[in-house]
N, C-alpha and C positions, 0 to 999 in steps of 0.2 A: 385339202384333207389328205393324209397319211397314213395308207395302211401299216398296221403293229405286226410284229412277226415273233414269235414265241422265240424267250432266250433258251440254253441250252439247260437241260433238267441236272444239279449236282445230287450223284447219289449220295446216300445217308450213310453214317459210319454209327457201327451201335452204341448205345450212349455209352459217355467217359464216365470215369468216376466222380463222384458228385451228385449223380440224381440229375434232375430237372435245374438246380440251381448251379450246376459246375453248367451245364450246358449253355443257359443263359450268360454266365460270366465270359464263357467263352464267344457268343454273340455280340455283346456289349463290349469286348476288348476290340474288335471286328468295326464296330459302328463308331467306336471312338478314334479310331485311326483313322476313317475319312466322314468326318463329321464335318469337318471346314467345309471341306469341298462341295459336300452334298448339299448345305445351307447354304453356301454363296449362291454357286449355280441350281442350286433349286433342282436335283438330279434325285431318282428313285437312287437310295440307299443299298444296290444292288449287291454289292460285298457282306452288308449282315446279312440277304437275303440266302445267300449263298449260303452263309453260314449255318444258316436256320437251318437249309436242306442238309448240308454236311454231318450236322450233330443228331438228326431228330426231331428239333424242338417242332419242328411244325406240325408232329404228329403228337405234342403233349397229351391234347384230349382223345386221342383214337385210343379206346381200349385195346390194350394187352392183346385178345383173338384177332382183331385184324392187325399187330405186328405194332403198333402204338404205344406210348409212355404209359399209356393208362390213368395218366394225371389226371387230377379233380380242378374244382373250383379254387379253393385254395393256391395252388401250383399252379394257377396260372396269372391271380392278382399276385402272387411275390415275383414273378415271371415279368411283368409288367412294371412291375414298380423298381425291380429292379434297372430293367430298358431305362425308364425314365429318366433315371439320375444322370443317363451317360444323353439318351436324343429321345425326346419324347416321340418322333416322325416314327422312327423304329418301334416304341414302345407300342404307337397307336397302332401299326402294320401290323405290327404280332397279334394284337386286342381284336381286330376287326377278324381275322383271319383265325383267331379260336372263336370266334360268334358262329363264324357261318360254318368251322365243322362241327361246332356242337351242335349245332340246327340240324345235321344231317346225322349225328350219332343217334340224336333224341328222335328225331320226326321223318328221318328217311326211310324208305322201304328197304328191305333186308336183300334186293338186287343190287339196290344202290349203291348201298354199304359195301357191300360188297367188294364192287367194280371200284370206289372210289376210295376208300378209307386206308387198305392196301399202300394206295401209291398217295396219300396224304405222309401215312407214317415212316416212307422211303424216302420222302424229302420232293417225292418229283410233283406235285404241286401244292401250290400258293394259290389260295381263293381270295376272290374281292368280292365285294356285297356290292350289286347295282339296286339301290333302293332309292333315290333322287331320280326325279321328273321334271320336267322344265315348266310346266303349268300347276306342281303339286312343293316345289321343294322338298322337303326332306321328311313330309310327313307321310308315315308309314303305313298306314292302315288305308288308305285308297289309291288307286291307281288308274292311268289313262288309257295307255298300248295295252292291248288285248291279244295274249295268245289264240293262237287258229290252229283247230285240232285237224286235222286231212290224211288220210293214209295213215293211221296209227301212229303218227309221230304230232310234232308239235313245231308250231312255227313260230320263232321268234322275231321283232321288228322294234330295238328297244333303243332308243337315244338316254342318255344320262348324266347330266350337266356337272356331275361331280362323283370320279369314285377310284378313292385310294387304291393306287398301286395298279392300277388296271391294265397301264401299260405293260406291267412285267407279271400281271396274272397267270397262270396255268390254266382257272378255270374262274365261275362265276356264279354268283345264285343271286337270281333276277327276279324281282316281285313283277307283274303283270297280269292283269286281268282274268279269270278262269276264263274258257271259251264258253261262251253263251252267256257271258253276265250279265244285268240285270241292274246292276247296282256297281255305283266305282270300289263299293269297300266288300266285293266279293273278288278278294285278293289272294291269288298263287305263287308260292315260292318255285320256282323250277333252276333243275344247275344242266349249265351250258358249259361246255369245254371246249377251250378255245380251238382245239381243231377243228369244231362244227360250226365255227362261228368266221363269218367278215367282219373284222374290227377297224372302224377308223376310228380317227384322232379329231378332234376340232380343237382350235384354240392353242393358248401357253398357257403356262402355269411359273406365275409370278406372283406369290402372294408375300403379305408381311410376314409370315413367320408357318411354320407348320411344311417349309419349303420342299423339307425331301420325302414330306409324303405323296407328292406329284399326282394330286387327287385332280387330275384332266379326264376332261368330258369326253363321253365316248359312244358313238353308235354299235351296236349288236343286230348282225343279224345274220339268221342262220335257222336247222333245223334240230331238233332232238328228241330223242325216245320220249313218250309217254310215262316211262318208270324215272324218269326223270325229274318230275313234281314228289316235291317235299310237303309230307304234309296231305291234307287233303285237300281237294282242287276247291279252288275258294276262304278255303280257315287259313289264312297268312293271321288269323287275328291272334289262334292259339298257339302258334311258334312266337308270334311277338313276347304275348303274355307271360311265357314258358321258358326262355332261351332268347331270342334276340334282346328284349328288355332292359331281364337282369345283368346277361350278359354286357350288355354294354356299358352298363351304367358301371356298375363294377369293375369291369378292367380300364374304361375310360379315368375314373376316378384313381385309380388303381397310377397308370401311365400317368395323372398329371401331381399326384402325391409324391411320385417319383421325382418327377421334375423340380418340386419346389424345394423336398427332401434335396437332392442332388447342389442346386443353390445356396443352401443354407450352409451344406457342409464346406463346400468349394470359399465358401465367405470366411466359414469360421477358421481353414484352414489357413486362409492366407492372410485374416487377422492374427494368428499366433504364430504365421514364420518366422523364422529368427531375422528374413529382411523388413521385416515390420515392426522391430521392438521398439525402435523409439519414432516410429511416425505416426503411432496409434495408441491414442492412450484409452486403453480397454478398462479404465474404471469411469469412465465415462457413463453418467445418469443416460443419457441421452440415449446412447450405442445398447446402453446394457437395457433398457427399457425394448427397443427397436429387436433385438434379438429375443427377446422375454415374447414379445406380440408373435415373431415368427414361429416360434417352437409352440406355443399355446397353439396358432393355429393349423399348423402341422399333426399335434395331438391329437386335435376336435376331429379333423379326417379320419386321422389313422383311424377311432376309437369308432366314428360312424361308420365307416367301409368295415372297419372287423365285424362290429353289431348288424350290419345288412348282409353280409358271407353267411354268417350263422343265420340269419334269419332263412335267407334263399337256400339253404343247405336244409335247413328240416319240416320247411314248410311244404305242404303237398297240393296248397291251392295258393299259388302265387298272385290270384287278381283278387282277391278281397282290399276294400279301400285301404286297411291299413297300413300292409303294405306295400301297394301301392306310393303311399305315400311317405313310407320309407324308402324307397327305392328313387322316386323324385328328389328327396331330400338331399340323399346321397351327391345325386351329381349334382345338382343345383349348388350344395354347399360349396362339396371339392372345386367345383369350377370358381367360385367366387374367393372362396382362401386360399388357392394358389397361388392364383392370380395376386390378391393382397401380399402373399409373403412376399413375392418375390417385387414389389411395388414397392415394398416398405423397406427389401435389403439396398435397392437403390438408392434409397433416399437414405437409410444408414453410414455407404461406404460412400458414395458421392460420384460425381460426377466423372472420373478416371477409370476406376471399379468397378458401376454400377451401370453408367448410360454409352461409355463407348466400348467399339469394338476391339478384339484383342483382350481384354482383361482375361488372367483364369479363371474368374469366377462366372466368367458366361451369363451374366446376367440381362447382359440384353440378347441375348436367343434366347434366353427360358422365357422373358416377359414378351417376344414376340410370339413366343408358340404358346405361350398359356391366355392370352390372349381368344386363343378360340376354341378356348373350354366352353363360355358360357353361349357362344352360337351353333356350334356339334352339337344338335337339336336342341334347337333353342330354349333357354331359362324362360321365357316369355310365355313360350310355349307352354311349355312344365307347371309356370305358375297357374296357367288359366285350367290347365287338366287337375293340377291340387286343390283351387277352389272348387271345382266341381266335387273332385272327391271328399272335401271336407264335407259337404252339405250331405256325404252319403254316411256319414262317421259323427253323429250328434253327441254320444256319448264321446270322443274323443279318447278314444282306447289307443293303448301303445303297443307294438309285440312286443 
């Protein structure tokens, strides 16, 4: 085992011109210049991270008074889906890490905010979500390790067999037991900064695809303030329902729409080079069918993610079955038709283009990283929480 040692903090430079989306761009030019490298070796993305701090973006969601973009919901799926096109590893960094400051915009105490939101919007930290257990995986509403309240503060003692970017985190928000529970799903969000904390390492991080989000297991342990719990001690249920949820599902979908977006254009681009005019014949039934299936289901996303933005944007009671069961839809869908486009651009361009390495069109890193849309809490999962919520939905009402 390996203790982690905090990289150095880059300060923030006030946003460029452009808004939120030149900032991004400038991220994504960032990520696409050591994209090879980070996929081969399987390496945290450190250069866009850096980036992120240099520009802002990591303060998109911190309102304007704490020094923050003040971004919305909006500006951060075009934010994502932008990432996408260029590494989705990046796009999902970014997604996870506007989850968990919205969780503390919405549900933290006004010290918190305070102390932390500040130095979100200056670039000097990068949060990761430790919600994975090794006897619970990745589901969210119970938990095993139990914080221990002593001396007014709070002790942590947390293992976590998978959590993006942790190695190069600043800080943390760790689901764990309220002190004195009773019940495993009397679950607390609490944020730990990595100066309060002993962090080792277990394990590598060699997976098929999704490589440079370097989602290695990690022990936490350490102590922290008591103002430190997000939320109230035990309801981890209504920051899920309120902000972790939606938020994920959304930007998750967001990042892999990106991805397949990104795919299609890289195909279509290098079907109409001028070094392709006579190796490709683009009136082809077959090609022109194959690219007709990709854009349709490209569409179907776009058209549901924009209809669940809007929904989660004016709705004021986010746990009613409906939707609910909009929100499931969402990623269940986007994970399943990315993944198909970019299955289907394979089997369009062939075997040179499509299944080996080196091609521009990158299609075998998009189909290895989209590959694990539909297990980033599991479709299986989803489906069995949908049946349930159907049987609470007789009338089968739409928003």
């Amino acid at each position: 085992m390996n203790a982690i040692a905090s990289g150095p903090a880059v300060a923030a430079a006030p946003p460029a011109p452009g808004g939120a989306a030149g900032l991004t761009d400038r991220v994504a030019a960032v990520a696409a210049e050591h994209l090879d490298r980070t996929d081969r070796d399987a390496v945290f993305p450190v250069e866009a991270l850096d980036e992120m701090r240099r520009t802002g973006l990591l303060g998109l969601l911190v309102p304007a008074e704490y020094g923050g973009l003040g971004g919305g919901l909006r500006d951060t799926i075009e934010a994502c889906t932008s990432l996408g096109r260029v590494d989705m590893s990046v796009a999902m960094i970014f997604a996870m890490h506007c989850q968990q400051v919205a969780a503390v915009v919405r549900h933290g105490n006004e010290r918190l905010r305070t102390e932390l939101l500040p130095r979100i919007a200056d670039g000097r930290i990068y949060l990761a979500s430790v919600t994975t257990e090794a006897g619970k995986g990745g589901h969210l509403l119970t938990a095993e390790a139990a914080l221990d309240a002593t001396g007014g503060g709070l002790d942590v003692d947390r293992f976590a067999p998978i959590v993006t970017g942790g190695a190069h985190a600043d800080g943390f928000l760790v689901t764990m037991l309220a002190p004195g529970a009773t019940s495993p799903h009397q679950v607390s969000l609490v944020y730990a900064h990595r100066d309060r904390l002993t962090i080792e390492q277990t394990g590598d991080w060699q997976p098929l695809g999704m490589r440079a989000s370097h989602s290695v297991a990690l022990r936490l342990r350490g102590r922290v303030p008591e103002h430190h719990v997000v939320g109230e001690q035990g309801d981890f249920r209504t920051i899920v329902t309120s902000v972790f949820g939606p938020m994920a599902h959304l930007t998750w979908a967001a990042s892999w729409l990106g991805t397949a977006a990104g795919a299609l254009s890289r195909v279509l681009r290098m079907l109409r080079s001028p070094d392709n005019r006579n190796r490709v014949d683009l009136g082809s039934e077959l090609l022109l069918t194959r690219l007709s299936q990709a854009r349709r289901r490209l569409d179907t996303v776009h058209a549901l993610l924009a209809q669940t933005e809007r929904t989660v944007s004016r709705s004021p009671d986010l746990s009613v079955p409906k939707i609910q069961l909009q929100l499931n839809a969402l990623k269940i869908t986007a994970a399943e038709e990315c993944f198909a486009v970019v299955d289907g651009l394979i089997e369009a361009v062939g075997m040179r283009h499509g299944y080996l390495k080196g091609s521009p069109t990158r299609l075998e890193q998009a189909l290895r990283d989209l590959r694990s849309a539909s297990l980033n809490y599991s479709n299986d999962r989803l489906h069995l929480a949908d049946g349930k919520l159907a049987l609470l939905d007789p009338g089968v009402r739409f928003v």
